[in-house]
C-alpha positions as CSV (number, residue, x, y, z in Angstrom):
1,X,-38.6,-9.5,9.7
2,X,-39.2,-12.8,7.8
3,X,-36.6,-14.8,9.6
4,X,-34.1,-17.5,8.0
5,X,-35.1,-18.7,5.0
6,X,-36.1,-22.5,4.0
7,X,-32.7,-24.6,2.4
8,X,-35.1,-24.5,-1.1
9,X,-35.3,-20.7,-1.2
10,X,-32.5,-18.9,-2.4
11,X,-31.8,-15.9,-0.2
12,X,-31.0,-12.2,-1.7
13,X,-26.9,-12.5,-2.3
14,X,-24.6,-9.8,-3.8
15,X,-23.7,-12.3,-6.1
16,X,-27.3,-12.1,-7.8
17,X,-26.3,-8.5,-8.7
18,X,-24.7,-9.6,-11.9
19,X,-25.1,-8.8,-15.5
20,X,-25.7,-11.5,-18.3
21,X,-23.2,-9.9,-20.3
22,X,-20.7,-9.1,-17.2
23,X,-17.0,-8.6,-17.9
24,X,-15.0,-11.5,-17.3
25,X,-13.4,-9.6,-15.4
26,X,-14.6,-8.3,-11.4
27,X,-15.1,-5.1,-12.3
28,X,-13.0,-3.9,-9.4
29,X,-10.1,-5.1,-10.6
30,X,-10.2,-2.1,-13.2
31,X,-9.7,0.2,-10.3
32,X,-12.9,2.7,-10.2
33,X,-12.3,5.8,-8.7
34,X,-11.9,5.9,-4.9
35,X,-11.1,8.8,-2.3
36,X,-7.1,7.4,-2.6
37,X,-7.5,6.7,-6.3
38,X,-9.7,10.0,-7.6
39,X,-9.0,8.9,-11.5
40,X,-9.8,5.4,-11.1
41,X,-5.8,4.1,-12.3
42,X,-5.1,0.2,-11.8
43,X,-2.5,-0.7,-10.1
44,X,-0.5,-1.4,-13.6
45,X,-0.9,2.1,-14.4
46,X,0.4,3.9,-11.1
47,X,3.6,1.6,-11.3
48,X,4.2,3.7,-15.1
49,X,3.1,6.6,-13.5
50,X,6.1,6.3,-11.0
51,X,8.6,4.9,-13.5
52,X,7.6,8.6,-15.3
53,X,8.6,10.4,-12.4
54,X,11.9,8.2,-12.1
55,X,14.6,11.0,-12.8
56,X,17.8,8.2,-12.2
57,X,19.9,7.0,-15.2
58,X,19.0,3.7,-14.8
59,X,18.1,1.6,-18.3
60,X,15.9,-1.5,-17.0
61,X,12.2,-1.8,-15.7
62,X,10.8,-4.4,-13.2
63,X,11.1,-7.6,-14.7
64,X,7.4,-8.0,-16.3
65,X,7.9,-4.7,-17.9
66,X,11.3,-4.9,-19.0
67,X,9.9,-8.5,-21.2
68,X,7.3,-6.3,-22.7
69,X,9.4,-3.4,-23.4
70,X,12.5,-5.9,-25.1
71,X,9.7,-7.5,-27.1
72,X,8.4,-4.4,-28.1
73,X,11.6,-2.5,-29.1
74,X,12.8,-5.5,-31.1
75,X,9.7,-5.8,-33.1
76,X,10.3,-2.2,-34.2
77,X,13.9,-2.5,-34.3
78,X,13.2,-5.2,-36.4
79,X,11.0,-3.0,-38.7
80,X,14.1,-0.5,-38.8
81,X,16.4,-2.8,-39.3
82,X,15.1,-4.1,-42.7
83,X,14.2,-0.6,-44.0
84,X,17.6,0.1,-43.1
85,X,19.5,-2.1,-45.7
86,X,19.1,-0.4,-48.6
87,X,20.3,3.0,-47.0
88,X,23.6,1.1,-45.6
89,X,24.3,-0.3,-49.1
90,X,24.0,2.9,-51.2
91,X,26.1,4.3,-48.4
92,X,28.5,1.3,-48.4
93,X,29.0,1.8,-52.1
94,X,29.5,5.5,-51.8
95,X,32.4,4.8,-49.5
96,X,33.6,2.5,-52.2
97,X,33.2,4.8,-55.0
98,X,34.9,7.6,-53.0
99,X,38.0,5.0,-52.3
100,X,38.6,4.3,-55.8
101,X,37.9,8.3,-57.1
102,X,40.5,9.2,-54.4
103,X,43.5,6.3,-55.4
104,X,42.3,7.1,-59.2
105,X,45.1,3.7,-60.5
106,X,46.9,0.9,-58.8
107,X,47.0,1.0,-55.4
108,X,49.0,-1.3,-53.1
109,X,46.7,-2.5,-49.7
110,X,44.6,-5.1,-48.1
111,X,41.1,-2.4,-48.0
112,X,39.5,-3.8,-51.3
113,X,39.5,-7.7,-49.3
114,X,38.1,-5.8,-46.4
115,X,35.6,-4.2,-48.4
116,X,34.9,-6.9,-49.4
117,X,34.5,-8.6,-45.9
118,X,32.1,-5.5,-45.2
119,X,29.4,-6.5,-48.2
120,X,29.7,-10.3,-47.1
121,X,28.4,-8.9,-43.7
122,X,25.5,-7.0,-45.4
123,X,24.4,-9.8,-47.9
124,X,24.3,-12.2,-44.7
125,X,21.7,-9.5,-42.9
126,X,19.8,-9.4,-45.7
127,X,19.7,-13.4,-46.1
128,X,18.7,-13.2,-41.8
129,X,16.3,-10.4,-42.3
130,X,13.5,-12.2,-42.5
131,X,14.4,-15.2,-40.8
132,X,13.0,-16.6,-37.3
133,X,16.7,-16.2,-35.8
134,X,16.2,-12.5,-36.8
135,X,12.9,-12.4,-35.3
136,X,13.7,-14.4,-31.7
137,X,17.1,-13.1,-31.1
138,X,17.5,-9.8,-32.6
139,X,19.8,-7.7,-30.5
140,X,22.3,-11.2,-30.2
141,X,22.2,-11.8,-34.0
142,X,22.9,-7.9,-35.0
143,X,25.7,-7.2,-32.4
144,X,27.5,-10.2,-33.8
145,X,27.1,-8.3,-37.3
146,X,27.9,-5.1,-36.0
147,X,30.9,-6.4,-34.2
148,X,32.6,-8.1,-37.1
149,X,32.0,-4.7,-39.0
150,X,34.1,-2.7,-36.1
151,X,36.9,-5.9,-36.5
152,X,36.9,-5.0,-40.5
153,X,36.8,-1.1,-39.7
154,X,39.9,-1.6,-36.9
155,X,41.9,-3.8,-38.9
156,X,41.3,-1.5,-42.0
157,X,43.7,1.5,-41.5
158,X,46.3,-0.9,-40.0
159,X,46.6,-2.4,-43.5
160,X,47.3,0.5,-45.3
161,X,50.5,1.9,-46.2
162,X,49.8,5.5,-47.7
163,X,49.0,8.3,-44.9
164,X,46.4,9.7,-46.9
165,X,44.5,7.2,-47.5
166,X,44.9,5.7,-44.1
167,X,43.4,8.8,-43.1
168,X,40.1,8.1,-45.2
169,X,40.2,4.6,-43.9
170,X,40.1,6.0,-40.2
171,X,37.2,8.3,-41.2
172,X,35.2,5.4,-42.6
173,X,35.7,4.1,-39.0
174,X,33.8,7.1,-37.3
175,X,30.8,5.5,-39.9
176,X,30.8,2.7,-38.4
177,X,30.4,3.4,-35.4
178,X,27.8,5.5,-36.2
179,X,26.0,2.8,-37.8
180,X,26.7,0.7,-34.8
181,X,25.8,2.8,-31.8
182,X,23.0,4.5,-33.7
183,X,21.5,3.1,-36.7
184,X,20.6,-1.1,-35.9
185,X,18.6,0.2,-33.1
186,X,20.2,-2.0,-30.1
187,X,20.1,-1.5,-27.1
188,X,23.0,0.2,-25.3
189,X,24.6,-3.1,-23.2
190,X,24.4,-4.3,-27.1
191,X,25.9,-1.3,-28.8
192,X,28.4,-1.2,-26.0
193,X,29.7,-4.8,-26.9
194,X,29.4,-4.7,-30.5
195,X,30.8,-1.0,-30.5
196,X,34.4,-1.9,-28.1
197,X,34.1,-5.6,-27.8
198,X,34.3,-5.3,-31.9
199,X,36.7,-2.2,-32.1
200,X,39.8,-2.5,-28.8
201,X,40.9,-6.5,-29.3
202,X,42.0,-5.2,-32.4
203,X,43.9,-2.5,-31.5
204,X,44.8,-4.2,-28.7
205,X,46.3,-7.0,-30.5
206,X,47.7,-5.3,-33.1
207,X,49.8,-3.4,-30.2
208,X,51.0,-6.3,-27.9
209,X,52.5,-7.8,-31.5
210,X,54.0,-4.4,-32.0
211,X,52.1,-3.3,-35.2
212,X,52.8,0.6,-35.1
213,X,49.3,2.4,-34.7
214,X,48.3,6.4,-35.6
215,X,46.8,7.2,-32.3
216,X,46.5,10.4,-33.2
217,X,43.9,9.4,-35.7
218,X,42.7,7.0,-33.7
219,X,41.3,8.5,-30.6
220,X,39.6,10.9,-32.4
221,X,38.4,8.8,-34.7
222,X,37.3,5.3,-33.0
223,X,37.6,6.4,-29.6
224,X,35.9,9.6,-29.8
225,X,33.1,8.7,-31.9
226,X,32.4,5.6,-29.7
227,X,32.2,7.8,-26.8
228,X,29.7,10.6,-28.4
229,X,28.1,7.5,-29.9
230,X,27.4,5.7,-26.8
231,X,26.1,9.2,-24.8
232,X,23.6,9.6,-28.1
233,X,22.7,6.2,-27.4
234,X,21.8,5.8,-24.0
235,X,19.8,9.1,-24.5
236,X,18.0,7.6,-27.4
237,X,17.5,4.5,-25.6
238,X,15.7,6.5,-22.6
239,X,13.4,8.3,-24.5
240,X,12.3,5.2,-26.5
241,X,11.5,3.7,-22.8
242,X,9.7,6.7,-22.1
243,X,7.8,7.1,-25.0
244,X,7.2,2.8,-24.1
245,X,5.7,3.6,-20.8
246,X,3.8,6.4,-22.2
247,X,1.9,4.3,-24.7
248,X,1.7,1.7,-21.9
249,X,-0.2,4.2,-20.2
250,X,-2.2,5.5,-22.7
251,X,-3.6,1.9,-23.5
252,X,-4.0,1.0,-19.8
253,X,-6.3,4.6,-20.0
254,X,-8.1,2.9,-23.1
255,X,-8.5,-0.1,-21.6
256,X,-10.0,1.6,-18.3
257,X,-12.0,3.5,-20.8
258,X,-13.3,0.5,-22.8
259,X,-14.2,-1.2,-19.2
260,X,-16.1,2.1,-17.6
261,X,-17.8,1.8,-21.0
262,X,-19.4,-2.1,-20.9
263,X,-19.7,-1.4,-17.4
264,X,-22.5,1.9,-18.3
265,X,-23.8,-0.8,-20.9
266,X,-24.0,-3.2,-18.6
267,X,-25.8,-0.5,-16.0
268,X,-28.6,0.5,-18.7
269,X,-29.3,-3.2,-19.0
270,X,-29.3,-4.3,-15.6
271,X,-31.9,-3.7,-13.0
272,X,-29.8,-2.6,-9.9
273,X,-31.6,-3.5,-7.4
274,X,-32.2,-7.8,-8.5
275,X,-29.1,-7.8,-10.8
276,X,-31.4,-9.0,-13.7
277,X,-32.1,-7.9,-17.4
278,X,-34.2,-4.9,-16.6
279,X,-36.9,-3.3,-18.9
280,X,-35.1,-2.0,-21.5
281,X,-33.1,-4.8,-22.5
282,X,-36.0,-7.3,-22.2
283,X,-37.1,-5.1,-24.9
284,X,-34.0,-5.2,-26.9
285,X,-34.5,-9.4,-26.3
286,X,-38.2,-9.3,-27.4
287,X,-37.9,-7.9,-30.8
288,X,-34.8,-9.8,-31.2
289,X,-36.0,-13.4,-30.6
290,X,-39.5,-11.9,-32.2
291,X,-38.0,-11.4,-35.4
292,X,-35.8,-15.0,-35.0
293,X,-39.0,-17.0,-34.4
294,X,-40.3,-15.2,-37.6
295,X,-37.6,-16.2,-39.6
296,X,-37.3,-19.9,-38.1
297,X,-40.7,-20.1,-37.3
298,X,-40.5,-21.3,-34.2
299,X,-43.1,-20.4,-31.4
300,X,-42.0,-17.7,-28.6
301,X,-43.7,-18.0,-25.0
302,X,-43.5,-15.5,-22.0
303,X,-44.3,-15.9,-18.6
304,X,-45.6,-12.1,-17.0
305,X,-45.8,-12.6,-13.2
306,X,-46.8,-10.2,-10.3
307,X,-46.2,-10.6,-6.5
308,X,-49.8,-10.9,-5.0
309,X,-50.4,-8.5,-2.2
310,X,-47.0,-6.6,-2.6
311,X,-47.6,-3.1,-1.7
312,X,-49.4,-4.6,2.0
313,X,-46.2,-6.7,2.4
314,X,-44.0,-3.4,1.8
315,X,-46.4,-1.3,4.3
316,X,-46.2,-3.8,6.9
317,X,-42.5,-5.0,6.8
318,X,-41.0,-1.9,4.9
319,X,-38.8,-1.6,2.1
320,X,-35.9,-3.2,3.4
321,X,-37.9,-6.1,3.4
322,X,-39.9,-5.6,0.2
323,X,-36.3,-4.8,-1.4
324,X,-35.1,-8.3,-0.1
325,X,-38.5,-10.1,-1.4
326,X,-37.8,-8.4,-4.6
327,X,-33.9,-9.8,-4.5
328,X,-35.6,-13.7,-3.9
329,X,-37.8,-13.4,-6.6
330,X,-35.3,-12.6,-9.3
331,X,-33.3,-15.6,-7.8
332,X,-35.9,-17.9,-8.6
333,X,-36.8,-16.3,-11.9
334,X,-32.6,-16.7,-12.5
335,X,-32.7,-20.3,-11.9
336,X,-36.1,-20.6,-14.5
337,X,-34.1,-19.2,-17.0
338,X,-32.2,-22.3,-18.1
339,X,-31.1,-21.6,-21.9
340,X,-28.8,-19.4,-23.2
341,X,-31.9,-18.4,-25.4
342,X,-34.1,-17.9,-22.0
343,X,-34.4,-14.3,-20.1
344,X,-35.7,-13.2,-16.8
345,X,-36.2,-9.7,-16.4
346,X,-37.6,-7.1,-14.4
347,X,-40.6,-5.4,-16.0
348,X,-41.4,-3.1,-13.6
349,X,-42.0,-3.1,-9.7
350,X,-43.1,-6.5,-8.8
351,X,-43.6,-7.3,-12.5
352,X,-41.6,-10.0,-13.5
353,X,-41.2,-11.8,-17.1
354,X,-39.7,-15.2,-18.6
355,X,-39.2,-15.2,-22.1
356,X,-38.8,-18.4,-23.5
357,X,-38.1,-19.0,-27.3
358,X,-39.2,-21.9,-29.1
359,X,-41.5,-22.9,-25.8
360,X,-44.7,-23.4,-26.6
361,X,-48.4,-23.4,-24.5
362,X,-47.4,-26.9,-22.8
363,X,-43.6,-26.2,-22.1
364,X,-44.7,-22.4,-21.2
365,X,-47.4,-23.4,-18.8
366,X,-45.1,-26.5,-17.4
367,X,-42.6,-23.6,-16.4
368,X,-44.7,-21.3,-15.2
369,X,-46.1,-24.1,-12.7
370,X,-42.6,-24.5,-11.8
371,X,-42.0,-21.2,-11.3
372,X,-45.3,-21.1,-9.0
373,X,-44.0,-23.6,-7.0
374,X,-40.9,-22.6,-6.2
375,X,-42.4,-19.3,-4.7
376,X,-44.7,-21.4,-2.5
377,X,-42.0,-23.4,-1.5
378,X,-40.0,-20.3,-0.4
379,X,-42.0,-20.1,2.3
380,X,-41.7,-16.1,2.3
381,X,-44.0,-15.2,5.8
382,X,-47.1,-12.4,4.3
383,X,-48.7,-11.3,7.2
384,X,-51.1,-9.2,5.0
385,X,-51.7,-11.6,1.6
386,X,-55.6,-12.4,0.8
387,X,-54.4,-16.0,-0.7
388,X,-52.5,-17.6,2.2
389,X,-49.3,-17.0,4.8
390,X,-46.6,-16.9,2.1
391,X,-45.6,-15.0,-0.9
392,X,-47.2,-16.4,-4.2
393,X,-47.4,-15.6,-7.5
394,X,-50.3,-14.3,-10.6
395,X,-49.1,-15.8,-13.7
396,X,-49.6,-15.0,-17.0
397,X,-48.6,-17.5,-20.0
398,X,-48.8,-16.2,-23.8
399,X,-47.4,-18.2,-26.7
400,X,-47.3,-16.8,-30.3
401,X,-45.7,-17.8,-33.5
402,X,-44.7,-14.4,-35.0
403,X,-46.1,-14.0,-39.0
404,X,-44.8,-11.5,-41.5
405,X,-47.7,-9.3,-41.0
406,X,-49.0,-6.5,-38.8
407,X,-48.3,-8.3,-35.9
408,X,-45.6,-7.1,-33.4
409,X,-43.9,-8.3,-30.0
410,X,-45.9,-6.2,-28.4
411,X,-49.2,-8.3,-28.9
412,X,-47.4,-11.4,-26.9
413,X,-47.0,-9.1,-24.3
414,X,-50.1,-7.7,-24.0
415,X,-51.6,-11.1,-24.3
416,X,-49.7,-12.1,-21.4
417,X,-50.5,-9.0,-19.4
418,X,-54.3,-9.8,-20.2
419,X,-53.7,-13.3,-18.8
420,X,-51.6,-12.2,-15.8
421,X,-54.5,-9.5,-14.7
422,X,-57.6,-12.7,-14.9
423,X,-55.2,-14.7,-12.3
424,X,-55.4,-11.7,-10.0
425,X,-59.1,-11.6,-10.7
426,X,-59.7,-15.3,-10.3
427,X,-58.3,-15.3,-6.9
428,X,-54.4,-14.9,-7.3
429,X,-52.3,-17.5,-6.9
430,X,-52.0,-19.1,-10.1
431,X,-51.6,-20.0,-13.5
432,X,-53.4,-18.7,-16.6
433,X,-53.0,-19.0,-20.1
434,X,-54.0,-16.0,-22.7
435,X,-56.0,-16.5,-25.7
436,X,-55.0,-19.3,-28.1
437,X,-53.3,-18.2,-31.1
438,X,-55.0,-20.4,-33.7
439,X,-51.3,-20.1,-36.0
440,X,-49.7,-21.4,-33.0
441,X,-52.0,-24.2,-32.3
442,X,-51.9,-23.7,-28.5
């Protein structure tokens, strides 16, 4: 083997196996598919999976989920809510229409000032709507609402002096509580203290001071609906956290998706073996930055570089060995590639590249000397190399500045190719430049 390698070389690492464009995210963390895990769920994901399965009556998630779930029923409830209002007046005013068809002349009674109570409640929604108290504390600012409308609908039949009508008055209760349980879209601890903590102080009130109640109209009425109301609303309430957890999960599967997807991007345009920009997207690279130094005219260099005396090194030490060289030369052709703008890639085999926009012959040639060096200095042992005891370099340097004619990138490379090939011929182990380009000046 080649032994421990000089502090100046930088050793093959894992961590070189990275893409330019790599997820901010470790990969891992997006839970690929293992023997345990077959469809590649994260951990997020398993957890709704098993709230799914959950076949208890509770109403309430772990605490992270429970936030997103509050945030994300308000929102809608929110939505509801304001679409709501219209509905809720035109059936307000029905009730009122129906009241004063039914009495038909004067009429004795406190319902028209309770009525009236029950519109001042629905102007002040609509004035909240589309406030920020509406948007931050939704459930808090509509139970108060809905529980001064069961006070009103309690108090109501109390009030009223004629049987028959008292009997309409009860009915307009069971509305209420409709309304309440079922159509402001709160959550059932809400509807539950809206629905009685509204509705029995009332009635309770009214009884300790001896006011004579119709609890034959009243259990039915209140009583009853508030119980069917409040079954009908923890049911609803448990489907809309199932059909929560469901879209949870069915983003958590696009997400997975969307991250199996950059990672098979970032796989075409990766060499796997030296973690850098592989052939294909030092293409995609070339004709972009060719056709940007065209429009800014601005020259574009690249460095072609071969391993001297590769395939004896991989016959000799095997290719473990080679694969390791390989792994040390992309960490120095990493390190070369300083700009944003700058790319080191594999081109093939032991065929490396450095493509270096807005370089030109002097700063190319500068860094391919560089680049030289810090191969020498490696100090790789080649027991089999015709130029010396180490691992060193051929190195071709091209500059051209691209012209809106028949010209393509694929001149520059072929330049640099040329180039690369006279180093091997002249004795490896060095630095050549191509032809001049008489537009470039170099």
């Amino acid at each position: 083997g080649r032994g421990i390698l000089p502090a100046t070389c930088p050793g093959p690492s894992p961590a070189w196996n990275r893409s330019m464009d790599a997820d901010p995210m470790p990969f891992a963390e997006h839970s690929l598919a293992t023997p345990d895990n077959p469809a590649g769920h994260s951990e997020r994901a398993r957890h709704i999976q098993q709230l799914l399965r959950r076949r208890d009556l509770r109403l309430r998630f772990p605490a992270e989920l429970e936030s997103e779930f509050r945030a994300h029923h308000d929102d809608a409830a929110l939505r509801i809510f304001r679409a709501s209002l219209t509905w809720l007046a035109l059936l307000y005013l029905a009730m009122a229409i129906s009241a004063l068809t039914i009495l038909s002349g004067s009429h004795d009674g406190a319902w028209p000032i309770i009525f009236a109570g029950f519109a001042l409640i629905m102007l002040v929604a609509w004035a909240l709507a589309s406030t920020r108290l509406m948007r931050g504390r939704y459930q808090r600012t509509v139970t108060t609402l809905a529980a001064l409308m069961m006070v009103l609908a309690t108090i109501n039949p109390m009030l009223e002096p004629d049987p028959a009508f008292r009997t309409l008055l009860h009915i307009g209760t069971v509305f209420v509580v409709v309304v309440v349980y079922l159509g402001l879209s709160l959550r059932l601890p809400y509807a539950l203290l809206a629905g009685w903590g509204g509705g029995l102080p009332p009635l309770l009130l009214a009884t300790l001071f001896g006011v004579s109640q119709d609890w034959t109209l009243v259990i039915p009425t209140y009583a009853g609906a508030s119980l069917l109301c409040m079954v009908l609303c923890f049911r609803d309430e448990r489907q809309r956290r199932r059909m929560f957890l469901q879209g949870e999960l069915l983003r958590e599967d696009q997400r997975r998706i969307e991250t199996l997807a950059r990672e098979l991007s970032r796989q075409a345009l990766v060499d796997g073996l030296t973690g850098l920009a592989n052939r294909r997207q030092f293409d995609q690279a070339l004709k972009r930055e060719w056709f940007r130094a065209q429009r800014e005219q601005q020259p574009l260099a690249l460095v072609f570089a071969d391993i001297d005396y590769f395939k004896p090194y991989n016959d000799l030490l095997g290719h473990q060995e080679g694969d390791d060289c390989l792994r040390v030369m992309a960490g120095i052709f990493r390190s070369q590639a300083r700009r944003a703008t700058d790319l080191a890639a594999r081109y093939g085999g032991e065929e490396f590249v450095l493509l270096l926009p807005g370089v030109d012959m002097a700063g190319a040639q500068q860094r391919a000397e560089q680049l030289a060096e810090a191969v020498r200095l490696c100090q790789l042992p080649h027991p089999r190399s015709g130029c010396g005891p180490v691992v060193t370099l051929s190195i071709g340097v091209a500059v051209m500045m691209p012209q809106a004619d028949d010209t393509s990138a694929e001149e520059l490379v072929r330049r640099a190719d040329a180039a690369m090939y006279r180093a091997k011929a002249e004795g490896r182990n060095r630095v050549v430049q191509a032809d001049q380009d008489p537009i470039a000046g170099t």
